[in-house]
Backbone as CSV, one residue per row, in Angstrom:
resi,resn,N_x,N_y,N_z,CA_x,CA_y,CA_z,C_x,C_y,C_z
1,UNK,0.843,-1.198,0.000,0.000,0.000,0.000,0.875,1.242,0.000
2,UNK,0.478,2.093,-0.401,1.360,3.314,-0.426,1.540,3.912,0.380
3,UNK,2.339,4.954,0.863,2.724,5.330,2.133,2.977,7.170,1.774
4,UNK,2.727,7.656,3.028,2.605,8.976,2.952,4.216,9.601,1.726
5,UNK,5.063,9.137,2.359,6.215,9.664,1.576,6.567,9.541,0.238
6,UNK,5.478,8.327,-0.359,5.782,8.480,-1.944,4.617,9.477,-2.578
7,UNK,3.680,9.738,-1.986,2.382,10.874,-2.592,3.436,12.481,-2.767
8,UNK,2.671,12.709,-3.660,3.275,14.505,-3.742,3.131,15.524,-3.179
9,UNK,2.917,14.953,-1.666,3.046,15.938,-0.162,4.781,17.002,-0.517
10,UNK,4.591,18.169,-0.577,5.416,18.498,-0.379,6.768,18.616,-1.608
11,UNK,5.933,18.294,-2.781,6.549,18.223,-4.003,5.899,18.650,-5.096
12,UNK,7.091,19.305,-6.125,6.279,20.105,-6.803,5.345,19.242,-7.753
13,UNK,4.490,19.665,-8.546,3.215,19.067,-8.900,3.015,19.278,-10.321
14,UNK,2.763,18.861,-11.619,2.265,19.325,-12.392,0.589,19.889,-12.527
15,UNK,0.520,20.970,-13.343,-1.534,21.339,-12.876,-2.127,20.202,-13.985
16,UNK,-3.012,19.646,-13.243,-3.644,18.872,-14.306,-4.829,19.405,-14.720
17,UNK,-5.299,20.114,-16.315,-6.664,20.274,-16.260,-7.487,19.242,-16.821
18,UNK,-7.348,18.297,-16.758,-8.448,17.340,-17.723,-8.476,16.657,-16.773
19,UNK,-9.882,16.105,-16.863,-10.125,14.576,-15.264,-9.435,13.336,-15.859
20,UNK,-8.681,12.972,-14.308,-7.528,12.268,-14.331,-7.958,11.614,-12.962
21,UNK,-8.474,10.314,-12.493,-9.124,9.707,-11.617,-7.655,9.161,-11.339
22,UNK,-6.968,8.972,-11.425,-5.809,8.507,-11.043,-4.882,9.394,-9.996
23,UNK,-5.074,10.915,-10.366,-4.623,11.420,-9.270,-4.810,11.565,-7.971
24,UNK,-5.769,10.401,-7.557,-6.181,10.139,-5.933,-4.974,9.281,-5.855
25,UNK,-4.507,9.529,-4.664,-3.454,9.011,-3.763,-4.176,8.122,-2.442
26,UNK,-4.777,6.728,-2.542,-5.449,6.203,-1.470,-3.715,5.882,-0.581
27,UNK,-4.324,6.473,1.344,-3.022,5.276,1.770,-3.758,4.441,2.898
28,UNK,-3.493,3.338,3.195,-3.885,2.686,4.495,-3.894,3.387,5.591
29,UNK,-4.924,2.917,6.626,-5.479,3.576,8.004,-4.779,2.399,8.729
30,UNK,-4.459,1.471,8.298,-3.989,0.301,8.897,-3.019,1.001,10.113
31,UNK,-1.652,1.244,9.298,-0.242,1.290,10.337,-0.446,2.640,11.503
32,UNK,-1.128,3.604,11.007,-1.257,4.134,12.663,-2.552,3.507,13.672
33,UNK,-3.506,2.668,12.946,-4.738,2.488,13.800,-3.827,0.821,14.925
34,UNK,-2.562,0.270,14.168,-1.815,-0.909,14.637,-1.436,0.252,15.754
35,UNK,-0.718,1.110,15.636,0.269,2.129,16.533,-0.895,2.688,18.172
36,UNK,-2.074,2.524,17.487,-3.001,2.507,18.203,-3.304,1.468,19.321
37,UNK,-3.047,0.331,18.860,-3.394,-1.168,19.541,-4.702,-1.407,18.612
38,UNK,-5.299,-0.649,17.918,-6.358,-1.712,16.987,-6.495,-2.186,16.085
39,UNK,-6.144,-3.468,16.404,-5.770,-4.948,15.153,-7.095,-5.889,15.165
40,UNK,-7.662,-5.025,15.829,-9.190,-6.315,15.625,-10.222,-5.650,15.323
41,UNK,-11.417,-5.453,15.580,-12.228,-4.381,15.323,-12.342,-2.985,15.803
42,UNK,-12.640,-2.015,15.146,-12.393,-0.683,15.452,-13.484,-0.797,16.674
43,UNK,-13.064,0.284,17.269,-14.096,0.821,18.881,-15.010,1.716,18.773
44,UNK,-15.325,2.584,17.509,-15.629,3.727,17.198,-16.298,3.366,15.826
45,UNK,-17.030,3.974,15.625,-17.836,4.582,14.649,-17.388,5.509,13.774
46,UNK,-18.077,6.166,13.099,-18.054,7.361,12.330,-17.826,7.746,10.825
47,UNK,-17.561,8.661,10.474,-17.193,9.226,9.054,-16.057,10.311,9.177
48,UNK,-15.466,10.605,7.858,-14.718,11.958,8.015,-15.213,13.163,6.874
49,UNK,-15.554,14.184,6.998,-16.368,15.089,6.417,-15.497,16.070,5.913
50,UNK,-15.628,15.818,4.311,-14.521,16.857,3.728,-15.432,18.021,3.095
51,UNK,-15.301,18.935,3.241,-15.311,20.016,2.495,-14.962,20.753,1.080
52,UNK,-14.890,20.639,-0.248,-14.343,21.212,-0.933,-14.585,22.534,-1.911
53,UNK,-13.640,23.344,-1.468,-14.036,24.663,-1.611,-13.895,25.695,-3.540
54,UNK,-12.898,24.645,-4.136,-12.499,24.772,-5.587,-12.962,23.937,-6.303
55,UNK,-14.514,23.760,-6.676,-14.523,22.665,-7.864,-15.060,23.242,-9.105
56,UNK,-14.743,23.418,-10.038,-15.501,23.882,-11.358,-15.079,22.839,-11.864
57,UNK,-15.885,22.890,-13.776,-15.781,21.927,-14.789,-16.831,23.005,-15.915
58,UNK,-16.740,22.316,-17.245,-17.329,23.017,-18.289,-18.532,22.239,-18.631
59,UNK,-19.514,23.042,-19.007,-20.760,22.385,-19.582,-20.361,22.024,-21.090
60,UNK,-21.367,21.147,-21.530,-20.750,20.526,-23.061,-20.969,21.823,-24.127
61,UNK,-21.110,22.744,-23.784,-20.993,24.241,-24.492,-19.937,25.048,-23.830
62,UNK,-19.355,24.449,-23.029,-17.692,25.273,-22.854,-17.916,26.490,-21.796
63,UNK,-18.958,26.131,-20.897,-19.309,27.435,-19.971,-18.869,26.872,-18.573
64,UNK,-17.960,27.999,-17.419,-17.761,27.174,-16.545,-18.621,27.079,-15.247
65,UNK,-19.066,26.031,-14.556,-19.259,25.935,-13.197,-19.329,25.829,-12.373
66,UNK,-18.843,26.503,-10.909,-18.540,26.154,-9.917,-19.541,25.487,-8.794
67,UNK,-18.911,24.804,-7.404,-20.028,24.298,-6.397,-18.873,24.155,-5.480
68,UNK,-19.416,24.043,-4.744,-19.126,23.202,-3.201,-19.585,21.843,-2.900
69,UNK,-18.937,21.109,-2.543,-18.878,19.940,-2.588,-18.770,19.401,-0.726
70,UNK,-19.768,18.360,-0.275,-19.671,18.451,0.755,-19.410,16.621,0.590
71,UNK,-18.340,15.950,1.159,-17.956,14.544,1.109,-17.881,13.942,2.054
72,UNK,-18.951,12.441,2.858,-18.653,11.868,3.573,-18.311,10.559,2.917
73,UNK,-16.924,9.918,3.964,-16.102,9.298,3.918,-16.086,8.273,5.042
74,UNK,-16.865,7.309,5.332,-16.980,6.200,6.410,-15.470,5.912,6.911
75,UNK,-15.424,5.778,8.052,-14.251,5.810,8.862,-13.665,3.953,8.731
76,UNK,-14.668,3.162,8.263,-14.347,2.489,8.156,-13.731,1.336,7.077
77,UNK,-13.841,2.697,5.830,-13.084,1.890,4.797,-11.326,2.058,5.224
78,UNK,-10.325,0.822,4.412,-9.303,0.582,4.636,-8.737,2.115,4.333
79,UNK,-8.779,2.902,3.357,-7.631,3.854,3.136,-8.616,5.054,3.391
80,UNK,-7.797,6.256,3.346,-7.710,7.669,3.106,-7.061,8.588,2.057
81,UNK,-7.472,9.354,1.197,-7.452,9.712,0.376,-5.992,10.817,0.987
82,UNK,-5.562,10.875,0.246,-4.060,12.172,0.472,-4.525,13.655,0.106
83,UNK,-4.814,14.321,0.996,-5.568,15.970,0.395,-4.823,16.468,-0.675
84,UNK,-3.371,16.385,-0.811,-2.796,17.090,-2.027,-3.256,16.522,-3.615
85,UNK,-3.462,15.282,-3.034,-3.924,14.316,-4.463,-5.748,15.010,-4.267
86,UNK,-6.048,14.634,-3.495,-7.887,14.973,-3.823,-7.881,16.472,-4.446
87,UNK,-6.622,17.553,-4.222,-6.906,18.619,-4.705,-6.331,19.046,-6.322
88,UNK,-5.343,17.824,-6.640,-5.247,17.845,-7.786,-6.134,17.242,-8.970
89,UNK,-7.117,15.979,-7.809,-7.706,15.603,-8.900,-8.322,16.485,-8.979
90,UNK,-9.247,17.047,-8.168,-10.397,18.401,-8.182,-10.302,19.212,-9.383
91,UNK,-8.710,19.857,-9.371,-8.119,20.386,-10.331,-8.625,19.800,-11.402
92,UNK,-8.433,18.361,-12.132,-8.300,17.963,-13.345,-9.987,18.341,-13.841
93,UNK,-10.767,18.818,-12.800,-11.955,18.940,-13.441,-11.967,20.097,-14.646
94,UNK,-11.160,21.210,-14.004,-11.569,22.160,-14.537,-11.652,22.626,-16.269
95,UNK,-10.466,21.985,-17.074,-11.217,22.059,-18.406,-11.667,21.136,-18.972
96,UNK,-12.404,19.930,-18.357,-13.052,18.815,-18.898,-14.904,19.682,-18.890
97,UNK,-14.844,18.857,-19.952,-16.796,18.965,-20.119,-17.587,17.552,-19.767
98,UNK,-18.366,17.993,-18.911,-19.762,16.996,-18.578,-21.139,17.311,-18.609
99,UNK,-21.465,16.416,-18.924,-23.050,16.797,-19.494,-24.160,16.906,-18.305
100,UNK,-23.728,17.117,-16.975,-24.423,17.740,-16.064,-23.793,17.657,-14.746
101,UNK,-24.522,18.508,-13.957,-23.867,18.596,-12.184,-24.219,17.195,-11.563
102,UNK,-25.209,16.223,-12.138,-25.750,15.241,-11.453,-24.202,14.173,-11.451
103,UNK,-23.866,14.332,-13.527,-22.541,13.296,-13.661,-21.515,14.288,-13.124
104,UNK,-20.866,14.979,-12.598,-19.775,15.613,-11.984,-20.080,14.752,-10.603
105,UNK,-21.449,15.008,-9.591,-21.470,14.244,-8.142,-21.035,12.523,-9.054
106,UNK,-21.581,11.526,-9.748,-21.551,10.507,-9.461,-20.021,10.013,-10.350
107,UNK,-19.434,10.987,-10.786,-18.082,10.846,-11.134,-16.696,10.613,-9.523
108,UNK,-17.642,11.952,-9.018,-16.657,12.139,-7.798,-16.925,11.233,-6.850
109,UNK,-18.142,10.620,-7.027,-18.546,9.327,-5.883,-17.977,8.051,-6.200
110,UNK,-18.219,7.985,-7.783,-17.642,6.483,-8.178,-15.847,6.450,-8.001
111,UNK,-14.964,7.477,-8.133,-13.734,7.948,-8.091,-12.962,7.478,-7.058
112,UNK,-13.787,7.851,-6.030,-13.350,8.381,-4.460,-14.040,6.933,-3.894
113,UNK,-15.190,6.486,-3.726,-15.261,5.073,-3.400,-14.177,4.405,-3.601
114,UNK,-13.702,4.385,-4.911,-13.176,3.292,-5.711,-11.416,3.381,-4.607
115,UNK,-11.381,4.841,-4.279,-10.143,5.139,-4.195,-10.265,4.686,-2.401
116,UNK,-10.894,4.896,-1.650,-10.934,5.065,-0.254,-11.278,3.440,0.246
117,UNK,-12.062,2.254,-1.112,-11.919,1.109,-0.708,-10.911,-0.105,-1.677
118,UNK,-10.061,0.373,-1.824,-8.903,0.308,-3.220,-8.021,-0.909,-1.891
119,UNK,-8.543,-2.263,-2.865,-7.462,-3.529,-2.246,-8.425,-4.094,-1.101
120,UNK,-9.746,-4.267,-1.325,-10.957,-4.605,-0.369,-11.775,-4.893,-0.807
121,UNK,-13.111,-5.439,-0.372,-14.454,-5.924,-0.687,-15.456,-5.330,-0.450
122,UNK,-15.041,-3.839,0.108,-15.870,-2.852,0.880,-17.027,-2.676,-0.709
123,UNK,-18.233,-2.591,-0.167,-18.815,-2.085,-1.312,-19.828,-0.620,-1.173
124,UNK,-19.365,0.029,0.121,-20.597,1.288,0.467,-20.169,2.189,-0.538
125,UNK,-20.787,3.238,-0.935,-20.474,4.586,-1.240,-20.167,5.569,-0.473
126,UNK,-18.990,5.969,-1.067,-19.009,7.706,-0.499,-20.271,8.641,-0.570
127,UNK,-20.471,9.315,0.332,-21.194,10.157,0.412,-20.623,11.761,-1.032
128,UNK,-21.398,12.237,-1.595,-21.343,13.181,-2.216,-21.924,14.521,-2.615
129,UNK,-22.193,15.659,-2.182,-23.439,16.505,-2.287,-22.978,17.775,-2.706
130,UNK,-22.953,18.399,-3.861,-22.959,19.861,-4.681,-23.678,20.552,-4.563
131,UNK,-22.934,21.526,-4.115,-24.104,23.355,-3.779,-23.651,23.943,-4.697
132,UNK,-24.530,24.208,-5.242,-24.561,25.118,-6.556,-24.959,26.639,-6.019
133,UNK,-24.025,27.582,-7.029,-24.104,29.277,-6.275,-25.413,29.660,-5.905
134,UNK,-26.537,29.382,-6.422,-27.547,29.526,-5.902,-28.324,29.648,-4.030
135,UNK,-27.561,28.378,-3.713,-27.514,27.897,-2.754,-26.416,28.258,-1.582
136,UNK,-25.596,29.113,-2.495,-24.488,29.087,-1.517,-24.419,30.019,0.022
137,UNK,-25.540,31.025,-0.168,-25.890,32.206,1.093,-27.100,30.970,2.045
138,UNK,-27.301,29.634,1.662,-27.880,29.013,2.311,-26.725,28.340,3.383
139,UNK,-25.213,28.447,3.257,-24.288,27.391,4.029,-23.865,28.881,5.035
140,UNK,-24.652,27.691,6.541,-24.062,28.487,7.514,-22.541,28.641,8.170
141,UNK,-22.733,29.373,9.249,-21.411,29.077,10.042,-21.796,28.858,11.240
142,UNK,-21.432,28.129,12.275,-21.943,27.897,13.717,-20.692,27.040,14.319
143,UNK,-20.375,27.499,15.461,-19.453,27.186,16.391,-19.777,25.686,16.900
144,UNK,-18.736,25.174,16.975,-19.543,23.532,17.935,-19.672,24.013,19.544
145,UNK,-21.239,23.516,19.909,-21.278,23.732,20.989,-20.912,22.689,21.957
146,UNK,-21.280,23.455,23.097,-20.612,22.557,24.523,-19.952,23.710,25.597
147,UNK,-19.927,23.549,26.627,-18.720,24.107,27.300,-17.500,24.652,27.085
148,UNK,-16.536,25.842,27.020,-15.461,25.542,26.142,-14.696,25.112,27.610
149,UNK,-13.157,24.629,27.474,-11.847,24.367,27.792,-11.162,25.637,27.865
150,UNK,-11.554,26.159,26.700,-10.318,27.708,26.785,-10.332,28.551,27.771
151,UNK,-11.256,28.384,28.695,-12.078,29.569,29.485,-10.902,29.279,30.697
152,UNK,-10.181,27.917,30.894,-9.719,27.414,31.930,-7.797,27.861,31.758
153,UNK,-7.743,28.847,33.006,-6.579,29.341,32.917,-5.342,28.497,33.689
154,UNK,-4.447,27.837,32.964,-4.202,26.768,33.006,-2.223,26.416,32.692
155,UNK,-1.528,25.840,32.822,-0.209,25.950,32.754,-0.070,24.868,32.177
156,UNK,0.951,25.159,30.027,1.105,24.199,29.571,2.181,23.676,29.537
157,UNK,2.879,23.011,29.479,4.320,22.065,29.254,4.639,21.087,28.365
158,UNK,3.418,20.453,27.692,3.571,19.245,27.155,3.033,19.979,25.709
159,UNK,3.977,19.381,24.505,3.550,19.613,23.311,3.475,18.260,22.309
160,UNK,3.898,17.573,22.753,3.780,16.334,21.814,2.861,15.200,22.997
161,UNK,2.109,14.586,22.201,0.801,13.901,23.002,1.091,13.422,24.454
162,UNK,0.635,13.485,25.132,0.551,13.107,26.399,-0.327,12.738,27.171
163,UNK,-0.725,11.284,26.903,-2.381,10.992,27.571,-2.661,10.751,29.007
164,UNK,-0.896,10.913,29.722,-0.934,10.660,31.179,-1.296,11.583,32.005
165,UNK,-1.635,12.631,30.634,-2.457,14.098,31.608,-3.957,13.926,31.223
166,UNK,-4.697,12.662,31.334,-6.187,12.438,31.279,-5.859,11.620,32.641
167,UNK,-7.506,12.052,33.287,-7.828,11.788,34.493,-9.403,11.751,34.422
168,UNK,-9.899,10.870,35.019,-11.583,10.537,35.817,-11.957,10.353,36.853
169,UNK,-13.234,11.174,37.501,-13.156,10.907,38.753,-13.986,8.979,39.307
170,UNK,-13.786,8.674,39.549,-13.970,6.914,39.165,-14.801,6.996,40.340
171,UNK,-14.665,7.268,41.317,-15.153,7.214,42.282,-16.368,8.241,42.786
172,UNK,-16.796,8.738,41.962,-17.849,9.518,41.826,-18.794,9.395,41.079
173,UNK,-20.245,10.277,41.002,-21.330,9.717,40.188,-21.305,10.191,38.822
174,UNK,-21.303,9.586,37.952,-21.203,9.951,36.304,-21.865,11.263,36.142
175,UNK,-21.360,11.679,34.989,-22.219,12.994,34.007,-21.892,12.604,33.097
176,UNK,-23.384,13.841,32.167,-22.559,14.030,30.284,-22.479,15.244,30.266
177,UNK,-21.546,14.965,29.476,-21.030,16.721,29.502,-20.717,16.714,27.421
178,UNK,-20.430,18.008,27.476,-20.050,18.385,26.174,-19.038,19.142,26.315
179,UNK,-18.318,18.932,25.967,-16.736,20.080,25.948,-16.006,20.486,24.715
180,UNK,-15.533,21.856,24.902,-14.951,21.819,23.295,-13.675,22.764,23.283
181,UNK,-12.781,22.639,22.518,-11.800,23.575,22.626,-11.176,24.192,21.087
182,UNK,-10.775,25.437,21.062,-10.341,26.133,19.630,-8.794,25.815,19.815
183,UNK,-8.000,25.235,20.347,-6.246,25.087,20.825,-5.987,24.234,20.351
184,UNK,-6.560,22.786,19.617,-6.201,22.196,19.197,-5.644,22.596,17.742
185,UNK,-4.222,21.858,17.656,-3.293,21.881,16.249,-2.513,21.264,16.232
186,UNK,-1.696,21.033,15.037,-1.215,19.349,14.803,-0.398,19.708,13.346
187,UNK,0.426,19.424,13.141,1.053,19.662,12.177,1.028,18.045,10.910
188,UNK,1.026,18.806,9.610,0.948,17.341,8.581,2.200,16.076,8.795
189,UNK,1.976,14.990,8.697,2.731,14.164,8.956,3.822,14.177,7.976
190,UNK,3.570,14.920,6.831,5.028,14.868,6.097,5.431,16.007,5.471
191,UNK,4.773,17.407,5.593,5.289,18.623,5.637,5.860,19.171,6.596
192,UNK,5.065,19.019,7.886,4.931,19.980,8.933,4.414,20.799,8.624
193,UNK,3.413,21.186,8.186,3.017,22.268,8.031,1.482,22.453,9.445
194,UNK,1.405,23.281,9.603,0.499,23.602,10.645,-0.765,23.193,10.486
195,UNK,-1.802,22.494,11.343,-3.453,21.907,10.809,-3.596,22.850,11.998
196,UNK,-4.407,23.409,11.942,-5.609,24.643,13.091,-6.873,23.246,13.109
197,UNK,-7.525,23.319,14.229,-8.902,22.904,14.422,-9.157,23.318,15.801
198,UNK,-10.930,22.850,15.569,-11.567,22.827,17.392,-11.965,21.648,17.117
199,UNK,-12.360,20.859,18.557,-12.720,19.674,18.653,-13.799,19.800,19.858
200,UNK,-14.710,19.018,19.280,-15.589,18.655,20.735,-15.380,16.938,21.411
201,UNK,-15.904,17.065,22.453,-15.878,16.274,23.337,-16.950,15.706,23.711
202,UNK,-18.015,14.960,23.320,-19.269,14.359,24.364,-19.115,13.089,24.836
203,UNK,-19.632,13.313,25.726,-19.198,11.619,26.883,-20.370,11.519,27.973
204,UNK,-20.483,10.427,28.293,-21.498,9.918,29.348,-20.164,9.186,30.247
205,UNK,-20.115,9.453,31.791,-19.131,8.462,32.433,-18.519,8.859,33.424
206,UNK,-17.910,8.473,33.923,-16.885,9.575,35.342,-16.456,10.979,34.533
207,UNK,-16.617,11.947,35.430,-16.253,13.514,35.242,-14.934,13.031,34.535
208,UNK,-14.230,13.430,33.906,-12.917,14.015,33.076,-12.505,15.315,33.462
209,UNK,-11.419,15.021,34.434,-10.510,16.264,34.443,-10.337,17.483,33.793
210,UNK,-10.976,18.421,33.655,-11.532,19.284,32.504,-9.700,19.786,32.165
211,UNK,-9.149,20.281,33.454,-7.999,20.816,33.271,-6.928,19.895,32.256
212,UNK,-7.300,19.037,32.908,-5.660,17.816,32.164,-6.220,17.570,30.839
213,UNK,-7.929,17.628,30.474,-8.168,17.463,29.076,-7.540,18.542,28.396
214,UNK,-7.595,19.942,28.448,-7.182,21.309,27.817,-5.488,20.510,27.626
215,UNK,-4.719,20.394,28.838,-3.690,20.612,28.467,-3.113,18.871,27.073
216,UNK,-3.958,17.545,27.771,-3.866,17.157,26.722,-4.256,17.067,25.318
217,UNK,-4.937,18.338,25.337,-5.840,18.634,23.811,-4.541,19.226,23.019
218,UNK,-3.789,20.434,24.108,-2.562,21.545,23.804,-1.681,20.681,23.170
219,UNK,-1.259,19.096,24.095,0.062,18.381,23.792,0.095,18.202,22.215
220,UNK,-0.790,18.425,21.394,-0.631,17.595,20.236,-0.199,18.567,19.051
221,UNK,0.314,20.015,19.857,0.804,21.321,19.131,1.760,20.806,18.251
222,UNK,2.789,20.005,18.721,3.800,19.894,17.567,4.014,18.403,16.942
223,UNK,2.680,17.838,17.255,2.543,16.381,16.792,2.624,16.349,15.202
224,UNK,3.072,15.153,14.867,2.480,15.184,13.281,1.781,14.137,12.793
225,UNK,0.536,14.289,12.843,-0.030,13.049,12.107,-1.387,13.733,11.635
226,UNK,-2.034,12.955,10.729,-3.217,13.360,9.430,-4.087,13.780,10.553
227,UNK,-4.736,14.442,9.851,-6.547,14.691,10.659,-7.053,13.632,11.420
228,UNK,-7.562,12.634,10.644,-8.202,11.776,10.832,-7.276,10.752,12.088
229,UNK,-6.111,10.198,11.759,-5.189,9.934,12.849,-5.312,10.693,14.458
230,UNK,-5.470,12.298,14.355,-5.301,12.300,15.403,-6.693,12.583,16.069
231,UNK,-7.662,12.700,15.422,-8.830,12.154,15.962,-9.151,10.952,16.592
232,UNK,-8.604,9.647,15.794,-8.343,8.617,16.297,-7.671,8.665,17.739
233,UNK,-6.377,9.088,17.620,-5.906,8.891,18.919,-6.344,9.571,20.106
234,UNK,-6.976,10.915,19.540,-7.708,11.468,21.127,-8.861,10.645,21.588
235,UNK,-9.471,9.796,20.436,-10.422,9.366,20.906,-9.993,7.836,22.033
236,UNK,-9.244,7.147,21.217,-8.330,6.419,21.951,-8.106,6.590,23.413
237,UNK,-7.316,7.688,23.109,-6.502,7.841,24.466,-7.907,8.263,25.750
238,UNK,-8.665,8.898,25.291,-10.049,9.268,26.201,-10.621,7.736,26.978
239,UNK,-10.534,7.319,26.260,-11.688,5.698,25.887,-10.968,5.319,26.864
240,UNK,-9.456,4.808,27.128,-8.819,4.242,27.546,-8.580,4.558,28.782
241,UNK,-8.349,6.433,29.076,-7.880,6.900,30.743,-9.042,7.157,31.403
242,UNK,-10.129,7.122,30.177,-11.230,7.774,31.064,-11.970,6.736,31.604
243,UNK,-12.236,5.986,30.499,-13.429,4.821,30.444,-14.683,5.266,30.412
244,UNK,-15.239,5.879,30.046,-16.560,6.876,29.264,-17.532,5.578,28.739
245,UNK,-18.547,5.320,29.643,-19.434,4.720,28.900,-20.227,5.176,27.254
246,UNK,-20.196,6.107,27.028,-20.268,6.616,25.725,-19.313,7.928,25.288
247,UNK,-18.280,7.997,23.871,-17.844,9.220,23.831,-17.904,9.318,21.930
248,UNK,-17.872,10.463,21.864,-17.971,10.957,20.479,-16.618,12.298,20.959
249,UNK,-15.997,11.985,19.536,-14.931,13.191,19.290,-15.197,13.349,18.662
250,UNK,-15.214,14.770,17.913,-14.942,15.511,16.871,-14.478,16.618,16.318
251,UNK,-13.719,16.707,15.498,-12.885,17.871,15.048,-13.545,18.474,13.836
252,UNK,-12.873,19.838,13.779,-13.444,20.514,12.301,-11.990,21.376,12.217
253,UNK,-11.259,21.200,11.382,-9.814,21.818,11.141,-9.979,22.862,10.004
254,UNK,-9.055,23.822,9.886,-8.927,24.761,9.222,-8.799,24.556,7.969
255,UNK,-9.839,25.026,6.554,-9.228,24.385,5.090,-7.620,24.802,4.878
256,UNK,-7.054,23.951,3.878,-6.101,24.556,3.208,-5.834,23.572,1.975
257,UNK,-5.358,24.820,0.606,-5.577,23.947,-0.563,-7.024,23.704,-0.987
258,UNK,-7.646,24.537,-0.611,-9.291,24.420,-0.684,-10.054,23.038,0.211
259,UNK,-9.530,23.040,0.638,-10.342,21.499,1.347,-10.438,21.876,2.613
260,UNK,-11.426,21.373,3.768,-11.548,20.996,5.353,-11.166,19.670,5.190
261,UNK,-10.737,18.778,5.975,-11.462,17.562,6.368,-11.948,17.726,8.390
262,UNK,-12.771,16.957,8.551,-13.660,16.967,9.808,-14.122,15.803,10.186
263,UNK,-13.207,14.749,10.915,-13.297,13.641,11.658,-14.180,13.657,12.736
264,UNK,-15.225,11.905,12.934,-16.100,12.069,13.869,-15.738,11.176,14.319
265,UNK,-15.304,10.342,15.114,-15.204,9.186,15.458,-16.374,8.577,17.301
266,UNK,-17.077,7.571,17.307,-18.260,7.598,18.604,-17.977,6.327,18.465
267,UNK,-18.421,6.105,20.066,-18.155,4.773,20.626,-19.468,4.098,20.057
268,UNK,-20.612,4.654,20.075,-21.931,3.699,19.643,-22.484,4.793,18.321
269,UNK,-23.537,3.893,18.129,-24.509,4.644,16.311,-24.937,5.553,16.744
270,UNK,-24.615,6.800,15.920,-25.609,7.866,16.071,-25.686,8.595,15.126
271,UNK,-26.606,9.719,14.794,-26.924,10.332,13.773,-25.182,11.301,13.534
272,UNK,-24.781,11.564,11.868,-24.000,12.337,12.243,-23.980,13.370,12.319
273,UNK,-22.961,14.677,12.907,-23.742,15.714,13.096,-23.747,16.686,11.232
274,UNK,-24.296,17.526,11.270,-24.350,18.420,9.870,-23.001,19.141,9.619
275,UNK,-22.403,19.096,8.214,-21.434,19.093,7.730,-21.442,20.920,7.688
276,UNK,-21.465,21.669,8.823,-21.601,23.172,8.696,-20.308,23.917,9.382
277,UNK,-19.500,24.169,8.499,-18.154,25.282,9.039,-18.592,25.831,9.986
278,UNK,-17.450,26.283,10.754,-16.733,27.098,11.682,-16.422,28.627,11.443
279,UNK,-16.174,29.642,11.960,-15.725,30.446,11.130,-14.306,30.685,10.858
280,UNK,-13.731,29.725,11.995,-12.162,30.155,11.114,-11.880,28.921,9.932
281,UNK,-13.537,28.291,9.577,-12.833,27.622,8.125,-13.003,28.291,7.033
């Protein structure tokens, strides 16, 4: 399977304008979800919710049109798509002609399936949905709610993950709470380049240390691993110090290269939440 360091993270690129389904870069979820301890069935649920903010293509009369593109991505197919590749294929749309917005969505669905369950038997679809300009003063912005973390004035030290700063009170009577923080950031696993997000927190289970959560939300400032990875591992590491009879994480990170992506990962089924930016996306 391919591995982050042979994709064109971080290398120069040719522009492609013609659709070129090949420029998806699928890589395995396998070797960090092993780094994780999960070699048997995942613990979590969810999808990862991409955003894309650059898509045009030409009508079969040579006129161009743009949308927004909103993509869910089940957490549980084998690979993940490489954002530099999803933004070049995006690219290849732009001087190709198709004979409608309906075949542009089931191009980008059949594409991106093909690519996200590539070396498997998986047979779901990607999720796919185009806002056309019409529509576009219809896409809100709304903060994730909950409690924030930031409010808590607090002393940091740790910048690379540290889950020995999660704590529960075990011996006390459960809550649910919702928590959320704007401090979370994480750098790409093979640029370094900086990922911005907020993340929420919901859980049913012993209280969680609100303090040691902030500062282990902070630790992951100079971490490097994908979106979706380190969603995984906060969720992980929660599951594990806390023991949360139910928890849902989720992040919504800053676009760049025209894209969000926005990891959900929950211990049990639930509806997911609506694919609606932030305002620092």
């Amino acid at each position: 399977m391919s591995t982050p360091e042979q994709s064109l993270l971080g290398k120069p690129a040719p522009y492609v304008d013609q659709y070129d389904a090949s420029l998806l870069f699928p890589m395995s979820r396998d070797p960090k979800r092993v780094e994780l301890g999960l070699n048997g069935g995942l613990p979590f649920f969810g999808a990862d919710f991409w955003t894309a903010f650059e898509l045009s293509w030409l009508t079969p009369r040579g006129k161009p049109q743009v949308a927004l593109a909103h993509i869910t991505v089940p957490c549980e197919t084998p690979n993940i798509v490489e954002s530099k590749s999803f933004k070049l294929y995006l690219n290849s749309f732009s001087n190709t002609q198709f004979a409608s917005t309906e075949a542009v969505r089931e191009r980008m669905r059949v594409d991106l399936s093909e690519a996200v369950w590539r070396g498997s038997t998986g047979q779901s679809m990607v999720g796919v949905r185009l806002i056309m300009p019409e529509h576009f003063d219809h896409e809100s912005v709304q903060e994730l709610d909950g409690l924030s973390l930031d409010r808590l004035d607090i002393e940091c030290t740790h910048y690379t993950p540290a889950p020995q700063l999660l704590s529960a009170a075990f011996t006390e009577q459960p809550v649910q709470e919702v928590l959320t923080s704007n401090l979370l950031k994480s750098n790409c696993l093979v640029t370094g380049q900086p990922d911005w997000g907020s993340v929420q927190i919901r859980y049913s289970g012993p209280q969680i240390d609100q303090g040691g959560l902030l500062r282990y939300l902070v630790s992951f400032r100079n971490h490097n691993e994908f979106h979706e990875q380190c969603v995984e591992r906060i969720f992980v590491d929660i599951w594990t110090r806390c023991k949360p009879v139910k928890l849902a994480v989720y992040a919504r990170y800053t676009r760049r290269g025209g894209l969000d992506i926005n990891p959900i990962r929950t211990s049990h089924p639930m509806a997911l939440p609506p694919n609606i930016r932030t305002a620092r996306q």
